[in-house]
VEXFISE-382881 format. One record per residue (C-alpha): residue in three letters; y, x, z. Coordinates in Angstrom, 2 decimals, padded with zeros to 5 digits. Example, Ala and Ser with C-alpha at 12.3 -4.5 7.8 and 13.67 -1.06 7.14 Angstrom:
2
{'ala'; {-004.50; 012.30; 007.80}},
{'ser'; {-001.06; 013.67; 007.14}},
This chain:
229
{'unk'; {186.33; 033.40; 133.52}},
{'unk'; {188.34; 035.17; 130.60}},
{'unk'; {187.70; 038.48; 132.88}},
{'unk'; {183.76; 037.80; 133.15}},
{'unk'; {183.69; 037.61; 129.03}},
{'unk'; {186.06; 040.91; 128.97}},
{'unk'; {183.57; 042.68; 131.24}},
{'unk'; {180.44; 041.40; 128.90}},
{'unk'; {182.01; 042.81; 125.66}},
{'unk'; {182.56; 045.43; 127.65}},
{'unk'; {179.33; 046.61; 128.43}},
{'unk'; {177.77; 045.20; 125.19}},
{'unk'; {180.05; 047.27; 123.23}},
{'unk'; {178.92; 050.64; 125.12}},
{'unk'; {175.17; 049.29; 124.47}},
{'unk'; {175.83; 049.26; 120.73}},
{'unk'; {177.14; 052.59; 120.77}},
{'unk'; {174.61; 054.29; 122.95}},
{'unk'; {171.87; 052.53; 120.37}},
{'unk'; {173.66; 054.28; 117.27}},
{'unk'; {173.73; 057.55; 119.05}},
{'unk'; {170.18; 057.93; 120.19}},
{'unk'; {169.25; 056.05; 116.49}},
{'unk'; {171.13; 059.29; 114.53}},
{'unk'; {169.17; 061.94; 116.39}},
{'unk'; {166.23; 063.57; 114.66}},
{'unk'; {163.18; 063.24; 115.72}},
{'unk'; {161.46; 066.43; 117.55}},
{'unk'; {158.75; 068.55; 115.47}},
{'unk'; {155.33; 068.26; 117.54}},
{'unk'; {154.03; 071.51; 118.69}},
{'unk'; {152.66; 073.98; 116.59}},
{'unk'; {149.45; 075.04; 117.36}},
{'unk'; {149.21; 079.01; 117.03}},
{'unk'; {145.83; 080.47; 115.69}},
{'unk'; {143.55; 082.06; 117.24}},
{'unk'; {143.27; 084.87; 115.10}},
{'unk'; {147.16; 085.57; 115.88}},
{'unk'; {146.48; 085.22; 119.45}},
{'unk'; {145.98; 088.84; 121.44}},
{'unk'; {143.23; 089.19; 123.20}},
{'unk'; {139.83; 091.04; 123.63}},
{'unk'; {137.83; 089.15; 120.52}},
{'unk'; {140.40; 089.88; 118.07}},
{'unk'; {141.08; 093.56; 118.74}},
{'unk'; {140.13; 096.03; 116.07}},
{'unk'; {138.28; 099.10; 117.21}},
{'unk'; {139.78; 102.30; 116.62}},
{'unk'; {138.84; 104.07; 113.28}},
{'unk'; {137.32; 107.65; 114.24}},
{'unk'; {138.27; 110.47; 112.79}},
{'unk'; {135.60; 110.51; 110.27}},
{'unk'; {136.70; 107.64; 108.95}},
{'unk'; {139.86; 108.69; 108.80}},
{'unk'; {138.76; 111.77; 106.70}},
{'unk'; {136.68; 110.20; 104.68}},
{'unk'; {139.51; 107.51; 103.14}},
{'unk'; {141.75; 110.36; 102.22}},
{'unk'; {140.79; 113.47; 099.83}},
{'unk'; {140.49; 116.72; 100.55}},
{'unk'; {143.42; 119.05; 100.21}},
{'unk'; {143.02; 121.09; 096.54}},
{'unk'; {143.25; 124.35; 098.68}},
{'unk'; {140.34; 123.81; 100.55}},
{'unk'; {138.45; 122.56; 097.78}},
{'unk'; {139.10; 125.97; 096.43}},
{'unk'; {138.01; 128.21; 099.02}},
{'unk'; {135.34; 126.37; 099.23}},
{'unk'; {134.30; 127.06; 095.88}},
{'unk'; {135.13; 130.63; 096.21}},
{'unk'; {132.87; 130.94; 099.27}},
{'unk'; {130.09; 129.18; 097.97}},
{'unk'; {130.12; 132.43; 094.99}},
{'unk'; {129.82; 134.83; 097.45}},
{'unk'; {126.71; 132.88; 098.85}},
{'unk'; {125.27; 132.91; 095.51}},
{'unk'; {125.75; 136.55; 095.07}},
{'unk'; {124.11; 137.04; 098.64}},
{'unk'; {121.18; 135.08; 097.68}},
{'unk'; {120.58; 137.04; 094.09}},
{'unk'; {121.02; 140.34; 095.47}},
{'unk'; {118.90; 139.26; 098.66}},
{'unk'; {115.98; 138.03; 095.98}},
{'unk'; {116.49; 141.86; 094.28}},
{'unk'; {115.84; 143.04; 097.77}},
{'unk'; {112.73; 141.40; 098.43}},
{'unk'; {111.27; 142.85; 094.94}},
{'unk'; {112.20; 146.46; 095.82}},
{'unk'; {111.15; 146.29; 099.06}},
{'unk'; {107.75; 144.77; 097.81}},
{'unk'; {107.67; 147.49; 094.92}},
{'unk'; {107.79; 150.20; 097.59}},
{'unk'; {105.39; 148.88; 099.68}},
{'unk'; {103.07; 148.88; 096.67}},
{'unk'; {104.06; 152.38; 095.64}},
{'unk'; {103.22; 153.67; 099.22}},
{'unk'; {099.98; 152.22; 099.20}},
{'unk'; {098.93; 153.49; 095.58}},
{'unk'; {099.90; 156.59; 096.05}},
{'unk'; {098.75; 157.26; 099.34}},
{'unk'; {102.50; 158.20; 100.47}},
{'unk'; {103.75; 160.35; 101.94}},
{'unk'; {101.77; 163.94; 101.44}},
{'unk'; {099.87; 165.57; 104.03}},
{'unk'; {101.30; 167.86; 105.77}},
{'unk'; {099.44; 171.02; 104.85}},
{'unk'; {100.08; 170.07; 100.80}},
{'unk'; {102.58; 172.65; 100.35}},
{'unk'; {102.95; 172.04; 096.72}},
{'unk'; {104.32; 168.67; 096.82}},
{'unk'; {106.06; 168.15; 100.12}},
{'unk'; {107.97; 164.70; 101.01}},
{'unk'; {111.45; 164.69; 100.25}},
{'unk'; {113.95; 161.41; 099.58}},
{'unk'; {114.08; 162.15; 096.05}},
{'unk'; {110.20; 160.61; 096.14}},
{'unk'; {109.88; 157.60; 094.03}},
{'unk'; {109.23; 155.77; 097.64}},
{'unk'; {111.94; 156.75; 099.95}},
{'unk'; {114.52; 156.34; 096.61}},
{'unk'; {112.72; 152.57; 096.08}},
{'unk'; {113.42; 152.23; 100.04}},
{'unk'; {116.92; 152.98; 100.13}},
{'unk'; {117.79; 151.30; 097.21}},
{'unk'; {116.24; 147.83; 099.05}},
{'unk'; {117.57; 148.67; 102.24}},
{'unk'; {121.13; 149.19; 100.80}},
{'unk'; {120.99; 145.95; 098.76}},
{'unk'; {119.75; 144.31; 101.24}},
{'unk'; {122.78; 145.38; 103.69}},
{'unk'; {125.39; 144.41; 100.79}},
{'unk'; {123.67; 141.06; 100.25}},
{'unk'; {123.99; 140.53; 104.29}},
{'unk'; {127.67; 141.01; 104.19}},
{'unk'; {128.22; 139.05; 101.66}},
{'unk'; {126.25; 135.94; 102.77}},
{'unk'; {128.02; 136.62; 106.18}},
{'unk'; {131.87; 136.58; 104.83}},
{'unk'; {130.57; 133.60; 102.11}},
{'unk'; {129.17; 131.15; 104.88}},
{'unk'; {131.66; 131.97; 107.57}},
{'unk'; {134.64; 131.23; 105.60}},
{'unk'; {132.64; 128.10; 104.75}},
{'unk'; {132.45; 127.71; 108.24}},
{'unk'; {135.71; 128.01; 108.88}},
{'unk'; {137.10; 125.50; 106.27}},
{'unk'; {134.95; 122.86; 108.00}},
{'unk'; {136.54; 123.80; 111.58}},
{'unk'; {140.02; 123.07; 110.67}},
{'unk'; {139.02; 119.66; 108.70}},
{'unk'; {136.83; 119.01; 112.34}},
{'unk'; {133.41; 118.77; 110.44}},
{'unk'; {131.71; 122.09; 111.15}},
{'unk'; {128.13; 121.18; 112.21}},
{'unk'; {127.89; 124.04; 114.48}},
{'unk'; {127.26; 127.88; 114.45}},
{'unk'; {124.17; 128.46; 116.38}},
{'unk'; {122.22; 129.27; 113.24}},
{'unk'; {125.04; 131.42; 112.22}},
{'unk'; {125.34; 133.39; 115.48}},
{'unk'; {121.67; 133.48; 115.22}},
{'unk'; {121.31; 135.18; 111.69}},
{'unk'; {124.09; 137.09; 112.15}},
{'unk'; {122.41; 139.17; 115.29}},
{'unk'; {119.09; 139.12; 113.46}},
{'unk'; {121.00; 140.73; 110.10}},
{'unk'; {122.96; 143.37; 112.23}},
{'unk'; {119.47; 144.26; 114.15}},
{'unk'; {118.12; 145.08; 110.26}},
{'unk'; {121.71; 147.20; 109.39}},
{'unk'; {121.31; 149.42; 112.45}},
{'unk'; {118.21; 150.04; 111.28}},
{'unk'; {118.91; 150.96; 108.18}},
{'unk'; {121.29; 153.19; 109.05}},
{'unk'; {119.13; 154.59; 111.27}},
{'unk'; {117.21; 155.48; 108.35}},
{'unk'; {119.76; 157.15; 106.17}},
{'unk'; {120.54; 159.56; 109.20}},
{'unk'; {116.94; 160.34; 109.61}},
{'unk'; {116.51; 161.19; 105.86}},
{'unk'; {119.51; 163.29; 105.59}},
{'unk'; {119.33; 165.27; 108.80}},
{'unk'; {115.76; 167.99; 109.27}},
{'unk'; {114.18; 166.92; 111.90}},
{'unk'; {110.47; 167.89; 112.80}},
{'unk'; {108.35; 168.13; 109.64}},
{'unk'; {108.75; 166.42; 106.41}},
{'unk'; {105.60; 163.95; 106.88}},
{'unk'; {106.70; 162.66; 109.77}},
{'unk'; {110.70; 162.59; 108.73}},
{'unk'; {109.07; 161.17; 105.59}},
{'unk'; {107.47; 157.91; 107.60}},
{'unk'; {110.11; 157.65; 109.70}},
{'unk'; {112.12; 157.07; 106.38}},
{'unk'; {109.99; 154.68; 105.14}},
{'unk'; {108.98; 152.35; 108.40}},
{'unk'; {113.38; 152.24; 109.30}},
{'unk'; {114.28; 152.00; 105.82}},
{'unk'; {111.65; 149.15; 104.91}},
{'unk'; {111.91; 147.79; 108.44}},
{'unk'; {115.25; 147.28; 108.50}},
{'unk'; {115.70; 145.83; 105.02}},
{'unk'; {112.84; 143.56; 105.73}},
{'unk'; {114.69; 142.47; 109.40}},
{'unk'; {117.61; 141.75; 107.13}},
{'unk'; {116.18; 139.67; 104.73}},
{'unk'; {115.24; 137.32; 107.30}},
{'unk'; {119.06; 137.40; 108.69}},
{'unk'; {120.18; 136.55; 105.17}},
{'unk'; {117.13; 133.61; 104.60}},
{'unk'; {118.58; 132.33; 108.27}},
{'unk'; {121.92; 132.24; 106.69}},
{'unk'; {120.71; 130.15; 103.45}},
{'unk'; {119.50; 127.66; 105.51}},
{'unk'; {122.59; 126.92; 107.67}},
{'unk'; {124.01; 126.98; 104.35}},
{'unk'; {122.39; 123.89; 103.44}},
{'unk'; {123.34; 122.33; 106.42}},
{'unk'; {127.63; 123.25; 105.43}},
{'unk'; {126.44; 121.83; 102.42}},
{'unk'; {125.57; 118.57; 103.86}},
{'unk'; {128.56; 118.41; 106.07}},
{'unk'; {130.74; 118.97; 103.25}},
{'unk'; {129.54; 116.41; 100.87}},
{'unk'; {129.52; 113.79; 103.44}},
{'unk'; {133.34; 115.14; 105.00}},
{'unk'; {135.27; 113.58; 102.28}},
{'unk'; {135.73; 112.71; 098.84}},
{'unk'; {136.92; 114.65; 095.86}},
């Protein structure tokens, strides 16, 4: 009997410690639910900023910002001389017809020569003409190449295209320097050849630099919308 009782205290007393044990443990957190926002997956991927974006949240460097400035002078030169060109050209047309240039060629007493008020009005144009090509050319290319290396150049067809139109009119006008310079058959005809290579060619030219204004704009564009400043 006394053994019985020893064996219940016994096994009560390891109850009673067991209950204290498991009574001193904390409690376990629940789960935390994780967000979906922090959760990877396909709906909460960010698409990739392009590279205009890119551009267009940072300024552009101070050097470029200067060249660009520099080029766009040279364009403005280009376009004032190209304007001169125009008038000269015009003013030598009207000269020609009003005074029924060149001579015949039996008037010996006033033969064509290119001190004539016409052939001197024609080179003049043609030679500003050729000096306002070269500079719209180096102006707008070095516009164009700014753009290239920030990746914004809208493209150089135009460019290309003025380009071969503007060297067409140069060859031509130095086609007619040779032909004023050098005797060959009378001076009526040298005299008209002057005029239709001289006036030809700075015309042709003209047109190369008015090809080049217009691509201009379009640099323009792509530069104002490339960045801020």
């Amino acid at each position: 009997m006394a053994e019985a009782i020893e064996r219940h205290i016994v096994c009560l007393c390891i109850l009673g410690v067991t209950g204290i044990a498991a009574a001193q443990e904390p409690p376990s957190s629940p789960p935390q639910s994780v967000p979906a926002a922090a959760m990877p997956g396909p709906m909460n991927e960010m698409p990739p900023a392009d590279a205009t974006t890119l551009r267009a949240e940072g300024p552009t460097p101070r050097t470029y910002i200067r060249q660009w400035r520099g080029a766009r002078v040279m364009n403005g030169f280009a376009d004032a001389i190209g304007l001169l060109s125009t008038g000269l050209s015009i003013s030598s047309a009207i000269y020609v017809a009003a005074a029924h240039y060149p001579p015949s060629v039996s008037d010996v007493t006033s033969p064509p020569k290119p001190s004539d008020p016409a052939q001197a009005l024609s080179y003049v144009s043609s030679g500003s003409s050729a000096f306002a090509f070269g500079l719209a050319a180096g102006g707008l290319a070095w516009r164009h190449a700014i753009l290239r290396k920030l990746d914004a150049d809208p493209g150089r067809g135009l460019f290309i295209a003025g380009t071969i139109v503007g060297l067409v009119g140069i060859a031509s006008i130095v086609t007619s320097y040779i032909v004023g310079f050098v005797d060959v058959g009378n001076p009526h005809d040298q005299s008209i050849a002057v005029l239709v290579t001289s006036l030809g060619g700075s015309t042709i030219t003209n047109v190369g630099v008015a090809m080049y204004a217009k691509d201009a704009s379009k640099v323009q564009k792509a530069w104002k919308a490339m960045s801020t400043f």
